[in-house]
C-alpha positions as CSV (number, residue, x, y, z in Angstrom):
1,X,0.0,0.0,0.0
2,X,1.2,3.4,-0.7
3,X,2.7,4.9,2.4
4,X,-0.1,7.9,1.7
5,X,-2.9,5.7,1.3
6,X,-2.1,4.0,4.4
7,X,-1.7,7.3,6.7
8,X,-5.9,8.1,5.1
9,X,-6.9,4.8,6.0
10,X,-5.2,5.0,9.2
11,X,-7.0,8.6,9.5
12,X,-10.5,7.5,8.1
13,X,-10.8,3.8,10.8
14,X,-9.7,6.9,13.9
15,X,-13.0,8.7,12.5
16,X,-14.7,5.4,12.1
17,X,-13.9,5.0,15.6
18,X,-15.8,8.1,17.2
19,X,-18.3,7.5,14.6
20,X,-18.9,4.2,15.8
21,X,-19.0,5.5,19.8
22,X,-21.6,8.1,19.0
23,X,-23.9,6.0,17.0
24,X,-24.5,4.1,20.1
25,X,-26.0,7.1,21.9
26,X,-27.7,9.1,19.3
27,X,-30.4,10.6,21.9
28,X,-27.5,12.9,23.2
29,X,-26.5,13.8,19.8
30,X,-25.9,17.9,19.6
31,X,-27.6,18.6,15.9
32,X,-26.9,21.5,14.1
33,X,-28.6,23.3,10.8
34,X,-26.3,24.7,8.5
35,X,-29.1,25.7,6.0
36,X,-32.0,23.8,4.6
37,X,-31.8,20.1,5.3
38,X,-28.4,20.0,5.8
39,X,-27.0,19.3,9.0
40,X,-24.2,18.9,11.2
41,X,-23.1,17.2,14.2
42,X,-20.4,17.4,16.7
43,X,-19.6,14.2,15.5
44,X,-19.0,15.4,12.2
45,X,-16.8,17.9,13.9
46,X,-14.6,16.0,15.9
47,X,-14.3,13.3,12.8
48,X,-12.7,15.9,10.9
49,X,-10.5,17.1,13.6
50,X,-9.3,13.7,14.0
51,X,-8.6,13.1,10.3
52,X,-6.8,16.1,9.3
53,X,-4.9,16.2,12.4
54,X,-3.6,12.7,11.5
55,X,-3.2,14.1,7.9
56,X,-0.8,17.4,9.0
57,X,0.9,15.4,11.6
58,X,2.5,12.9,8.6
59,X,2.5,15.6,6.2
60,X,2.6,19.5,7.3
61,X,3.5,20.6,4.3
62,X,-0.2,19.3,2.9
63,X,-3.0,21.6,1.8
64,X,-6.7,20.5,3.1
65,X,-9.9,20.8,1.6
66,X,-13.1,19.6,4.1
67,X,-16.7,19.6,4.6
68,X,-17.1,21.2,7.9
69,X,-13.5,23.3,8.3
70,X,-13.1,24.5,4.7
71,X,-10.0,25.4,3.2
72,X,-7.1,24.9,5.9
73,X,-3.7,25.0,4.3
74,X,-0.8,23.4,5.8
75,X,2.5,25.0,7.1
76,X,4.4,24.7,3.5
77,X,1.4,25.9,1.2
78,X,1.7,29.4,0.0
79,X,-0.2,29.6,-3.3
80,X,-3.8,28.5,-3.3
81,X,-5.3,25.4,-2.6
82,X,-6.6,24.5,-6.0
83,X,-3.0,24.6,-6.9
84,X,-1.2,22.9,-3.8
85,X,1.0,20.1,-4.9
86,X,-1.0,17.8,-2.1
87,X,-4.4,19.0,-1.3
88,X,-6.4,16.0,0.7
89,X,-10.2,16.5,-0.1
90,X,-12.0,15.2,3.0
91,X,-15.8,14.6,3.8
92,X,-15.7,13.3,7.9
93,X,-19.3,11.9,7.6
94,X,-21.0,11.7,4.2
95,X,-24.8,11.4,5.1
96,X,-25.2,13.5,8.2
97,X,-29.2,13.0,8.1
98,X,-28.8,9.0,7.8
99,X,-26.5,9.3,10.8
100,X,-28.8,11.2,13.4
101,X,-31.8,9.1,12.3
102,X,-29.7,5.8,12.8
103,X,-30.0,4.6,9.2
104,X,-26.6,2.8,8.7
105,X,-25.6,4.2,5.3
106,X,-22.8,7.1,5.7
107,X,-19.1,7.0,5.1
108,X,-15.9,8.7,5.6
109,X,-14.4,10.3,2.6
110,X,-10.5,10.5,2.5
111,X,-9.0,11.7,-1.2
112,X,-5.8,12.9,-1.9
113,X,-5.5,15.5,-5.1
114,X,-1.9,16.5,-6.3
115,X,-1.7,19.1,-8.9
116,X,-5.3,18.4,-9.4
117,X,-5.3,14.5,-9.7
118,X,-7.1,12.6,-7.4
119,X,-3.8,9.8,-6.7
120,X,-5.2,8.4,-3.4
121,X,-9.1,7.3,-1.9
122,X,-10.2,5.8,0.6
123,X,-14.3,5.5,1.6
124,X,-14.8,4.0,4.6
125,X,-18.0,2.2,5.8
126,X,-17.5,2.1,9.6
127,X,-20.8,0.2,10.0
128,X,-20.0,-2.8,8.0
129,X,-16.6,-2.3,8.4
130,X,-16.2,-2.1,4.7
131,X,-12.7,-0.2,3.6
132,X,-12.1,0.7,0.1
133,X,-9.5,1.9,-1.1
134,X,-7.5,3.2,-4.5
135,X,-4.0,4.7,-5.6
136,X,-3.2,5.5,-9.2
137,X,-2.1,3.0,-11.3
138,X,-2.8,0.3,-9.0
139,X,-6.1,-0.7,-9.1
140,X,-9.2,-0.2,-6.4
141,X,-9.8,-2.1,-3.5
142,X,-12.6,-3.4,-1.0
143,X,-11.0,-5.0,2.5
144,X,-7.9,-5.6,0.2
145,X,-9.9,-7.8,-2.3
146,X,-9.3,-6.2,-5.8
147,X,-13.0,-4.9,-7.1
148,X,-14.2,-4.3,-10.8
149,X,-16.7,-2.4,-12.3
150,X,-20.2,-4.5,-13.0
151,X,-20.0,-6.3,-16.2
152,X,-23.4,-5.1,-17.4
153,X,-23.8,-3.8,-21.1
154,X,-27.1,-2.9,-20.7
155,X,-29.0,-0.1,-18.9
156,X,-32.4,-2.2,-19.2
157,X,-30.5,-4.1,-16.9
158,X,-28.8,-1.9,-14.7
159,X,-29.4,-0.9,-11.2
160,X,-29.0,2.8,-11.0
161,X,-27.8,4.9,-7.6
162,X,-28.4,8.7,-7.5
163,X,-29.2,11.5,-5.2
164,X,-32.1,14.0,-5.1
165,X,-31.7,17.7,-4.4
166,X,-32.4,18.6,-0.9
167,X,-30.8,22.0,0.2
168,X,-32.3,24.1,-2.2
169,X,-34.9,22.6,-4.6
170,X,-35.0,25.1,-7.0
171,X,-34.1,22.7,-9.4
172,X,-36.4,19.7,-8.1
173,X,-38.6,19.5,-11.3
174,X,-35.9,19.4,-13.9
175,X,-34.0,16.2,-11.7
176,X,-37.2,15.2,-11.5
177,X,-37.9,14.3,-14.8
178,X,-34.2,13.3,-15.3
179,X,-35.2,10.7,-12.8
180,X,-38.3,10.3,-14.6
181,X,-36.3,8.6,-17.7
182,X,-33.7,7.1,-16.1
183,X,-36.4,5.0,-13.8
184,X,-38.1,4.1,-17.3
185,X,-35.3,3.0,-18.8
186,X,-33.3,0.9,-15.8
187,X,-33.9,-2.3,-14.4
188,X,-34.6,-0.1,-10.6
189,X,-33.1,3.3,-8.9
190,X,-31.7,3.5,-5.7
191,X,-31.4,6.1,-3.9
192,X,-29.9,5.8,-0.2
193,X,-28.5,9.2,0.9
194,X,-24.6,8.9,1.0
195,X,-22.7,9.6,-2.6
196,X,-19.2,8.6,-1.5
197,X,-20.7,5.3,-0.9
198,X,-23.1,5.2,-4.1
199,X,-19.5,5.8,-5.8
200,X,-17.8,2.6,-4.4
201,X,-20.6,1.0,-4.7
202,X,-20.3,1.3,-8.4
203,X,-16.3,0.8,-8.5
204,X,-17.6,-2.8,-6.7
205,X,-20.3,-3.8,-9.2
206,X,-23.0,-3.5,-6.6
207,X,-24.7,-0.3,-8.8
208,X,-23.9,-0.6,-12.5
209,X,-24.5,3.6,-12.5
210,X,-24.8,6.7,-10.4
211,X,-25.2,10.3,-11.0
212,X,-26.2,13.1,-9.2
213,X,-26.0,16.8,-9.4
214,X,-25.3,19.6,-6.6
215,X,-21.8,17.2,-5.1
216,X,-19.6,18.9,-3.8
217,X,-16.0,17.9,-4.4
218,X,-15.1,16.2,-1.0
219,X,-18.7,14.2,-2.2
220,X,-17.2,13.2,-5.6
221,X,-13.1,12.9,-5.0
222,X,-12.2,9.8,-3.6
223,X,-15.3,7.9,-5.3
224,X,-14.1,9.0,-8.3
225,X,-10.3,6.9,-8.2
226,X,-12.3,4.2,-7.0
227,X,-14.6,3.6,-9.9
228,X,-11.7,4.6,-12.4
229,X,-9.1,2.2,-11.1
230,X,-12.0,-0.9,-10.9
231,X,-12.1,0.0,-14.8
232,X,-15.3,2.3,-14.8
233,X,-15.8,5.4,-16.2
234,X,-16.4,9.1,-14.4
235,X,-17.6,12.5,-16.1
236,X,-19.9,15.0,-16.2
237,X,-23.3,14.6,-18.2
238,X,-21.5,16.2,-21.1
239,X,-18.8,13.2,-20.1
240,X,-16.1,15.2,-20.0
241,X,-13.3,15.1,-16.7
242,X,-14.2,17.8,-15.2
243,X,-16.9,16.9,-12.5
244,X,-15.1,17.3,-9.5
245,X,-15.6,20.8,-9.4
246,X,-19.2,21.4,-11.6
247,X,-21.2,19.6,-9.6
248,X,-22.3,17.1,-12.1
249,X,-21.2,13.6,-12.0
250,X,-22.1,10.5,-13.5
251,X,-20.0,7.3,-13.4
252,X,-21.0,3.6,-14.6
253,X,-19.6,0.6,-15.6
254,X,-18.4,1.5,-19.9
255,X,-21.2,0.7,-21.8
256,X,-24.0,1.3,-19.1
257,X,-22.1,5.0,-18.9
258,X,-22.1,5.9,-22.7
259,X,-26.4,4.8,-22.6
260,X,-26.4,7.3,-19.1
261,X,-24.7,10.1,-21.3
262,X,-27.3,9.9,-24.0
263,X,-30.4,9.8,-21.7
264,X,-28.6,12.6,-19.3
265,X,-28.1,14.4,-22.3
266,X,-31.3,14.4,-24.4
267,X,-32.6,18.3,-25.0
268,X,-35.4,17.5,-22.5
269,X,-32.9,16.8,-19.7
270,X,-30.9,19.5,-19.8
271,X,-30.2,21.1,-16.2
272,X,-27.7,23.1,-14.9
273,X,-26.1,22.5,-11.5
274,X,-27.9,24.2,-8.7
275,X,-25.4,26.0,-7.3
276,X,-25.8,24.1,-3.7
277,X,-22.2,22.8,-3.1
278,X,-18.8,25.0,-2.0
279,X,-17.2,26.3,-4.7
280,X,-13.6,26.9,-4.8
């Protein structure tokens, strides 16, 4: 394992650990609104604390990029984040709102960008204890079993993950009908409420496609290697690589993500990010 990878894994099972602790006593759970259905807990605070500070404490020098905190640059990074040689892209508990209701879908998020290149990922399922993980080059991981996209051609046969707007719905009836067509032309849709894991689940062939508007990068980043080095494909719904950023992403096993493009990309479907998610 790359000695990077293994300091975000050892960061993202340290989160999993208080995670874990304060799922057992949700009652006395201190909830807070940062704007329209999106909330925040102390957990998701001290999760955070404890993954960047194992983060700076191997690597200083690093630039950071996280969900609660924003941008926090380490001691060595004097130009911008966007253009910090290692900028670690960090979401300490993707699906909040599953958490304080006790639905057991929500991850940690660990990615590590340089120059712009997501090179390192880890999502990590603290409830099942499911750990995957990615660097460059060498392929994607689940609990150090190599994964691969779904084998599906089809997207009659394909089961479909996605997200629905829910901090500001001015755009609810155009992803409606998006999710209008997609339901009518896939085998089902899922939808459970936690993108980083919807995105490993397609790198390990249990969705054959996601997509989703309104991510914000931290959502998208580490998913993203995953899916690509299990041999899948990542883009926005023009397809192009730039989706960390634009808040558009749709990723799918090959041929299932060339069928997503054209339905995502009929006249009729056209829809412009909302707008909802940090932007650099």
């Amino acid at each position: 394992m790359h000695p990077m990878l293994t300091v975000a894994v050892r960061a993202a099972r340290r989160a999993g650990r208080i995670i874990n602790r304060a799922s057992l006593d949700l009652d006395q759970l201190q909830v807070a609104r940062k704007q329209r259905n999106d909330f925040v807990t102390e957990v998701d605070h001290a999760s955070e604390q404890a993954i960047i500070e194992t983060l700076l404490t191997a690597y200083p020098d690093h630039a950071i990029l996280a969900e609660e905190s924003g941008h926090n640059a380490g001691k060595g990074v004097a130009k911008g984040f966007h253009e910090a040689d290692h900028l670690w892209v960090i979401d300490p508990l993707d699906g909040t709102t599953n958490f304080i209701h006790g639905f057991p879908q929500y991850a940690i998020s660990i990615a590590l960008m340089q120059r712009g290149v997501v090179t390192q990922a880890v999502v990590y399922d603290p409830n099942r204890d499911e750990l995957f993980t990615a660097s460059k080059g060498s392929g994607a991981f689940l609990n150090d079993r190599r994964i691969r996209v779904s084998k599906r051609t089809r997207l009659d046969e394909a089961l479909v993950g996605t997200g629905f707007p829910y901090r500001q719905l001015d755009h609810i009836d155009e992803y409606l009908h998006m999710f209008k067509m997609v339901t009518e032309r896939a085998a089902a849709v899922r939808r459970p409420g936690a993108a980083a894991l919807d995105l490993a689940y397609v790198a390990c062939a249990r969705y054959d496609a996601f997509f989703e508007f309104g991510l914000a990068p931290w959502d998208v980043a580490a998913g993203s290697l995953l899916i690509t080095e299990a041999g899948g494909l990542v883009g926005n719904f023009s397809g192009d690589s730039d989706y960390i950023f634009t808040e558009q992403v749709v990723a799918a096993a090959p041929k299932v993500f060339a069928a997503m493009l054209n339905l995502l990309n009929t006249k009729s479907a056209e829809v412009k990010a909302p707008g909802t998610a940090s932007n650099p």
